[in-house]
N, C-alpha and C positions, 0 to 999 in steps of 0.2 A: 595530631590535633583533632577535637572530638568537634562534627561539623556544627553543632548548637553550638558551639560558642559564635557562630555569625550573627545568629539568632539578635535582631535590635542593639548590635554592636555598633549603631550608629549613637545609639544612644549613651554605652559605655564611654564611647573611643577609644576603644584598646587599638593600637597598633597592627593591625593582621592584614601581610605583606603576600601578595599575587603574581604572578609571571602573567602575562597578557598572551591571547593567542598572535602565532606568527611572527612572534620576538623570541630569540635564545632558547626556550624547552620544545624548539620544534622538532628534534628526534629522539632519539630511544637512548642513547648515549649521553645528552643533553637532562633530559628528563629525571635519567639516575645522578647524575650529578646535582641536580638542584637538590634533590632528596636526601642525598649520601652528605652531600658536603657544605652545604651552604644551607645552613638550619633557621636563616633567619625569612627565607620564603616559608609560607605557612599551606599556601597552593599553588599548585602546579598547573599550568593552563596549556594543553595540545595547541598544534597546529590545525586548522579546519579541517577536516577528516570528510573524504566521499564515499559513495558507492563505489567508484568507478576510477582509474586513479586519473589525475589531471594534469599534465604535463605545464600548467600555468604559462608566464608569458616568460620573452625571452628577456635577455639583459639587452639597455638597462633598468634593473627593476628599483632601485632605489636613487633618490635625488635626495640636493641638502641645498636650500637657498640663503641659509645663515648657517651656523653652526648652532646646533642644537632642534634646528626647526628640519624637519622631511617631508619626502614626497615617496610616495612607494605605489607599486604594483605587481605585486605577485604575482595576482589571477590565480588563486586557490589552486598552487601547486600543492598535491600531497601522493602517495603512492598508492592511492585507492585501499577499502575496507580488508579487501582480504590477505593484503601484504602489511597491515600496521594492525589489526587482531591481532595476532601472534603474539607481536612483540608489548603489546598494552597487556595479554595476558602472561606473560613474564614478569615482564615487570610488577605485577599483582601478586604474583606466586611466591616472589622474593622479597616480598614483604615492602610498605612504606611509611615515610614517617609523616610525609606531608597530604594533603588532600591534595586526589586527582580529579581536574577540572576537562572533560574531553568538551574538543571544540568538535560541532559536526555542519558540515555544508549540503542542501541539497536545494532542486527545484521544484519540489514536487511533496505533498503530504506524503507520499508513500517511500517516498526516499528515505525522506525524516523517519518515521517509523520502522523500515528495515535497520536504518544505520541507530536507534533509540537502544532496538529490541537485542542489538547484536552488541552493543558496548555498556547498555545499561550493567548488568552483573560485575562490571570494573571498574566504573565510574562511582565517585561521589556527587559527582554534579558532572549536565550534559547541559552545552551551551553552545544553542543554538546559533546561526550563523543568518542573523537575520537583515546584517549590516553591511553586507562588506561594498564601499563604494565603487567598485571597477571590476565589478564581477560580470560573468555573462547573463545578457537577461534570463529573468526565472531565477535570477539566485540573489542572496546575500541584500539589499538595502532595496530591489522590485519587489521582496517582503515585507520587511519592514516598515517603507513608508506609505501602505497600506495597511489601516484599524483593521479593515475585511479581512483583508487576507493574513495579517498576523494573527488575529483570532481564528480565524477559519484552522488555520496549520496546527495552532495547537489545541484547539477542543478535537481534531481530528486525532492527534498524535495520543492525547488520553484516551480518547474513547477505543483506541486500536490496543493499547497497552495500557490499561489502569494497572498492572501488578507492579509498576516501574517501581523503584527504589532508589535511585538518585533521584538528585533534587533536578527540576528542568530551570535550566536559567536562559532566559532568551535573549541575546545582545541586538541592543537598537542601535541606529545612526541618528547619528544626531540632526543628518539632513534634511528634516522634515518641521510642516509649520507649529507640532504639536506633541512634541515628544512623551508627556507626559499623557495626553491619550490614548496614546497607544500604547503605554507602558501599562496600564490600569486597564485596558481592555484583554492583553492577552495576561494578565495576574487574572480576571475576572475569568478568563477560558481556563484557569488551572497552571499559567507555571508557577515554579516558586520562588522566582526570582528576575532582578535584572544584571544585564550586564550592558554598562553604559562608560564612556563612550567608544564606540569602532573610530574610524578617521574621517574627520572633515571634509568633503568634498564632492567630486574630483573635481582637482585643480590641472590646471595645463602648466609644465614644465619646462623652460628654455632654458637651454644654455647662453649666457651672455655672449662669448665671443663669435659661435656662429651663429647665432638667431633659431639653433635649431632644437625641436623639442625631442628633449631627454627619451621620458621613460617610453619601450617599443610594449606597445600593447593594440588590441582592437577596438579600443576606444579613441582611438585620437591622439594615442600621450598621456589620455589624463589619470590621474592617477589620486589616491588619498594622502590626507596632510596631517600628519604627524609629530608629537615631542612637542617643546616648551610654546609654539605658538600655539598649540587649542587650549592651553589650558582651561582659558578663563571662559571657554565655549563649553568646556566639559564639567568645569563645577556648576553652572549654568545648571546643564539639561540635570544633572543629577540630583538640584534641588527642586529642580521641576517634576521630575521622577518622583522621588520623595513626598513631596505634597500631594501627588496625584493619586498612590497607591498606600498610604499610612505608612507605620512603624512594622506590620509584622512580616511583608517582605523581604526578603535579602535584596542589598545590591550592592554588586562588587563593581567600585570604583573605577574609574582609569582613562586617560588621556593628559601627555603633558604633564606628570609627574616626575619629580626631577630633584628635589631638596626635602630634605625632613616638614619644612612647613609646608611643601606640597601635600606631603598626608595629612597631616591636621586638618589644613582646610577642606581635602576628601571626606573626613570626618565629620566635619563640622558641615559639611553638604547633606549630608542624611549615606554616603558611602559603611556600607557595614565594614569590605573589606578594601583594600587599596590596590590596582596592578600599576606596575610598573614596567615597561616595554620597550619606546625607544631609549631611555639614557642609559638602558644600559652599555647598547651598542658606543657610547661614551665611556667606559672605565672598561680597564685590562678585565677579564674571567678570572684572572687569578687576583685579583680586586674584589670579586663580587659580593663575598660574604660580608667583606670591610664595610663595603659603603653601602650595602643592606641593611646592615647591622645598626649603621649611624643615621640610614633613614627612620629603620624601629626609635632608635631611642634619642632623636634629636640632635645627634652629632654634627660634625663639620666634615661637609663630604667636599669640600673645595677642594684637596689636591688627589682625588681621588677622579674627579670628571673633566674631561677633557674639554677646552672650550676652543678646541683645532678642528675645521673645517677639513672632512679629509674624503672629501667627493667632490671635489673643487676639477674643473678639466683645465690642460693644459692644450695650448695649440703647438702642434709640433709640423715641420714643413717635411715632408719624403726625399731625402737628399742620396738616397743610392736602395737599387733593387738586385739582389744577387740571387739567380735560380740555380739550382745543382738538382743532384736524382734523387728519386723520392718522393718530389711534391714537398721538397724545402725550398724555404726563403729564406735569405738573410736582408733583414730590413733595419736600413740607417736613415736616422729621424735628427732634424737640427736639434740643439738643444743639448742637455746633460742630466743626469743624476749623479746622486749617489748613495746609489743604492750595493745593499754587503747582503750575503750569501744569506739566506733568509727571509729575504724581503723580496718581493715583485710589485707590478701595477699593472692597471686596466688600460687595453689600447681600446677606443671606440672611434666608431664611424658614425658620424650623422645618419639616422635613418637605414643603417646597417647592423648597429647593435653593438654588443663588447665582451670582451671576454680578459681573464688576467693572464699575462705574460711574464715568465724569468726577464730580468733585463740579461742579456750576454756580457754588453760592455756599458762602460757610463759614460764615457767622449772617446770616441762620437757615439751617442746613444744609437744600440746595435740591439737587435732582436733574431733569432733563429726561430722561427715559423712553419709550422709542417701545416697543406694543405689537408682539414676534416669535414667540414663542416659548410652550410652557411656562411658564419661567421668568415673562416678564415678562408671562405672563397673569395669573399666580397675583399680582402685585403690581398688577395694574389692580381687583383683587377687594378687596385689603384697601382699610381705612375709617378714618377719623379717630378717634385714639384707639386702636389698633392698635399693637402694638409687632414693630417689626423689628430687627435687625441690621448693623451694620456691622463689618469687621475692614480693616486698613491701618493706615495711607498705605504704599501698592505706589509703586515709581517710582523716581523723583529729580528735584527742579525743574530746568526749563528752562535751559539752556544758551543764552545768546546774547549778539549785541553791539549793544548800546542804538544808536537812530537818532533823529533826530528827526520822527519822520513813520513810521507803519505801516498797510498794507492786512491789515484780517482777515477772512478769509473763510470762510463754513461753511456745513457742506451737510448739512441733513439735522440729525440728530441731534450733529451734530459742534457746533452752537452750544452747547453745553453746557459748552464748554470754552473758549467765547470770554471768558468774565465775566472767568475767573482772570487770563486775559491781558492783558484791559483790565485790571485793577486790579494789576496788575505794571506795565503801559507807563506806566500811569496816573505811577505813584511815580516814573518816568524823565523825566514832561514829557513825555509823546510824544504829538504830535497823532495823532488815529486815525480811520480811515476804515471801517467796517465793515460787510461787508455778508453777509444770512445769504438763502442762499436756502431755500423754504417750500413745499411744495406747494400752496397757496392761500393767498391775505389775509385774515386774521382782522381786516382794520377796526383796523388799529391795537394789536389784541389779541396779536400771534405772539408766542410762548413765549420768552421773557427781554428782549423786545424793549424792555419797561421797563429792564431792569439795563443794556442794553445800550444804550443810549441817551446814559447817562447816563456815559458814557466818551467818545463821540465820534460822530461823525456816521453816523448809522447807517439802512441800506434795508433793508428786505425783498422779494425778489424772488421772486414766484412763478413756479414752473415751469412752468404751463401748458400742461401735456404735454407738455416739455421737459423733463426731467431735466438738472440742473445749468444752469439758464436762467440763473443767478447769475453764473457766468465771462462770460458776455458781457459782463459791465458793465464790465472791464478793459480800459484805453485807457492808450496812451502817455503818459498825462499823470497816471496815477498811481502811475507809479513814477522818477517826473525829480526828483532833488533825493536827498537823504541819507533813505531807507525802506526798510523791511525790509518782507516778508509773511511773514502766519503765515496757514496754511491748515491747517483739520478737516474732513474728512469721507469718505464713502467710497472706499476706494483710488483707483478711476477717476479719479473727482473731481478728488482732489489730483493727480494725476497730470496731467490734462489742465490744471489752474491752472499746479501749475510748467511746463509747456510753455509757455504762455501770456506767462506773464510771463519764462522766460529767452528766447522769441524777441522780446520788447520791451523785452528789454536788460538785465534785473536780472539781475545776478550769485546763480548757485547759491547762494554761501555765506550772502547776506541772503532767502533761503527757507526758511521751518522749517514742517517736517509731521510731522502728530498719529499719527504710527504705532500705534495703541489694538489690536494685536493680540489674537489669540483668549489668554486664557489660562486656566488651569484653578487653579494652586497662588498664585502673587504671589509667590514666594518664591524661584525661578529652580531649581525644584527637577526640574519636566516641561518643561522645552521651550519649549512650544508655544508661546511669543510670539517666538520666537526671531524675530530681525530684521536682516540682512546681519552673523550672527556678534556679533548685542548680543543681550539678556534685555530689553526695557522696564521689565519686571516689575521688574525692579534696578537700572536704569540709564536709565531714565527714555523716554515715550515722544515728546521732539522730535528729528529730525532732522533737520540741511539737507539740501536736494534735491543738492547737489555730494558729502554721505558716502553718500544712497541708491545714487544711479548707480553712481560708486566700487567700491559692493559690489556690484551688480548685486541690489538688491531687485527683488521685481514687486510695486506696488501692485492 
């Protein structure tokens, strides 16, 4: 796309479709896929980019108080300048189709102009992070909703680099008495555009059934508000914008965009171009080009968007705590799912935070737990009788083709997610051979080694200062005849199984691995599970070892 055609596109109204910072193109993998495969985005918009990298806040970072409507807090997680240069300059080298939008975060004119001068040569447009509502002070909307000091930053940031060659687009909040002000004050200091709007707020977040507030940050919980309820706040400032600064500016549209007449009327605001952000975290990735497509050209995206509430918590009561070696727990919660090989959900703690878990069993809902972290200190502390939380099923069941005969294998904490599979292969007839390896023998006692028994012939193998001692037990003569394996645990791990068994002949395609990536939202909204160009998070976490390689995963 040649970047004039922005140029008074509000005037046109062509259709020209945007990824929003902090939604979906937040990594490198993500970003080539909007580009490679889904042709109906026209730009691609980073994640807020630092100096320095930011480890942002912990989970949890996103809320939903209807479906459709968000609360979020990142806290401008991102991996710092000199670990995401590299890869902006790759992906530059290998050619693009769409226009690249870097988003840049900092506290300081000098910030901004190190991180201007060091991504400019890659960017089409560099867009400033003047917005963000629950940032640390000195960042993000402490800009913004200051005329001074938004004009201050950027007459400074020309005057340091007049040779810039992307367009500078400065993103405002809408949370201030005058948007339009200061949208025409820092156009008058030299950018060339806007970028309107960031998210509503910060709003405070509870959970209905404990009273307690959701997102863990250092502001209180609060957090920005996001999806179908700003809309009518965000065509607002954008006609506010619009009137403030004429026709020859750019502004790229967005908040609350969600249906083909959501662009239009971005259009019809004075919006040159449109981004699009949270609904996507509404429709499958392998949906996205679809109902893209059908927002370009007016389509019916109804069975395309999802109108399921799937951040919803559950209250679950602590009905049995089982310790073994290691800094394992096995944790039983009232209640049930059901949930199939593929899918997990988020356990949270009030005021402790949350992390996603394999379910083990689904009655009596069963968890296997290895003490790391924070997190799962705070869940080695609570007591029988305790109530925690769950929200899901994240995923999508397993993908495969039935055999007569399966090796399962798991390493570590990964047994946790062998039960489901036995009792899937189970329903198939499938003889099972399974074996988990343990960092010691608990005598019979290792953690699901009952449930897991009672599927098919089952070892535990301890490591004995061997890590993954378990692979060794893999001989030519367990994979001769019609069998598949399914292997969990960590990357290595599986990595060195599937080597294992494709040089003893089994074919890639009868290998399925537990890819349980980091994630923070479940809802494919941050990234961060991102997995050879898939979300787990939505599309479930089995892979065969033949579509890993393919895409060139690193486990």
């Amino acid at each position: 796309m040649d970047i004039s055609a922005l140029r008074k596109n509000h005037l046109r109204k062509t259709p020209i479709l945007a990824t929003v910072s902090g939604v979906a193109s937040t990594k490198k993998e993500l970003i080539e896929l909007f580009d490679r495969k889904i042709p109906s985005i026209d730009i691609i918009t980073t994640k807020s980019f630092q100096v320095k990298p930011n480890p942002g806040n912990r989970e949890p970072i996103v809320c939903s108080p209807s479906a459709g409507d968000f609360g979020n807090s990142v806290g401008l997680r991102n991996p710092g300048m000199d670990v995401i240069l590299p890869e902006i300059q790759e992906i530059r080298a290998n050619g693009m189709r769409a226009l690249l939008n870097i988003s840049l975060s900092a506290s300081s004119p000098e910030d901004f102009i190190t991180l201007v001068k060091a991504f400019d040569p890659y960017a089409d447009m560099l867009e400033l992070n003047f917005s963000c509502p629950h940032a640390a002070a000195g960042y993000g909307a402490s800009i913004g909703s200051d005329k001074a000091i938004a004009e201050s930053y950027v007459k400074a940031i020309n005057d340091a680099y007049p040779e810039r060659k992307a367009l500078l687009i400065i993103k405002l909040t809408p949370n201030v008495p005058d948007i339009g002000m200061i949208a025409k004050a820092v156009i008058d200091a030299g950018a060339d555009g806007i970028a309107a709007i960031n998210t509503v707020g910060p709003k405070l977040y509870t959970e209905p059934h404990s009273g307690a507030v959701i997102l863990n940050n250092k502001v209180g919980g609060k957090g920005g508000a996001s999806g179908e309820w700003v809309r009518e706040e965000a065509l607002e400032c954008i006609r506010e914008i619009r009137k403030a600064i004429g026709d020859e500016p750019i502004i790229l549209g967005m908040g609350g965009v969600t249906r083909p007449c959501d662009v239009s009327a971005m259009l019809e605001a004075g919006a040159d171009s449109v981004g699009i952000g949270s609904a996507l975290s509404r429709v499958m990735p392998t949906e996205w080009e679809n109902y893209l497509h059908a927002m370009k050209t007016g389509g019916d995206v109804s069975s395309l968007l999802s109108n399921e509430n799937k951040l919803v918590y559950t209250p679950h009561t602590v009905t049995g705590i089982e310790m073994h070696k290691g800094d394992v727990m096995i944790m039983t919660l009232s209640g049930n799912l059901s949930c199939q090989p593929g899918e997990f959900v988020f356990i949270w703690v009030p005021g402790k935070g949350e992390k996603p878990f394999s379910v083990a069993v689904n009655n009596p809902l069963t968890f296997l737990i290895k003490k790391r972290g924070e997190f799962t200190r705070a869940l080695f502390d609570t007591k029988v009788g305790d109530t925690v939380y769950t929200r899901g099923l994240y995923g999508s069941p397993m993908v495969y083709t039935p055999s007569r005969k399966a090796l399962l294998i798991g390493g570590g904490t990964g047994a946790a997610v062998l039960p489901l599979i036995g009792e899937k292969l189970k329903g198939d007839g499938t003889e099972m051979d399974i074996r988990v390896g343990v960092v010691e023998k608990e005598d019979g006692n290792e953690p699901l080694g009952d449930v897991l028994s009672s599927y098919g012939r089952y070892q535990a193998v301890a490591d004995d200062g061997k890590p993954g001692r378990v692979l060794d037990t893999i001989t030519k003569e367990d994979i001769e005849g019609d069998v598949s394996a399914y292997i969990v645990g960590p990357g290595k791990m599986m990595e060195k199984a599937a080597m294992i068994l494709t040089s003893l002949g089994m074919d890639d395609n009868r290998i399925y691995l537990s890819m349980e990536k980091n994630t923070m939202c479940g809802i494919g909204m941050c990234g961060e599970c991102v997995c050879g160009g898939h979300l787990p998070c939505k599309e479930g976490t089995f892979f065969t070892w033949h579509t890993l390689k393919e895409n060139g995963v690193s486990l």
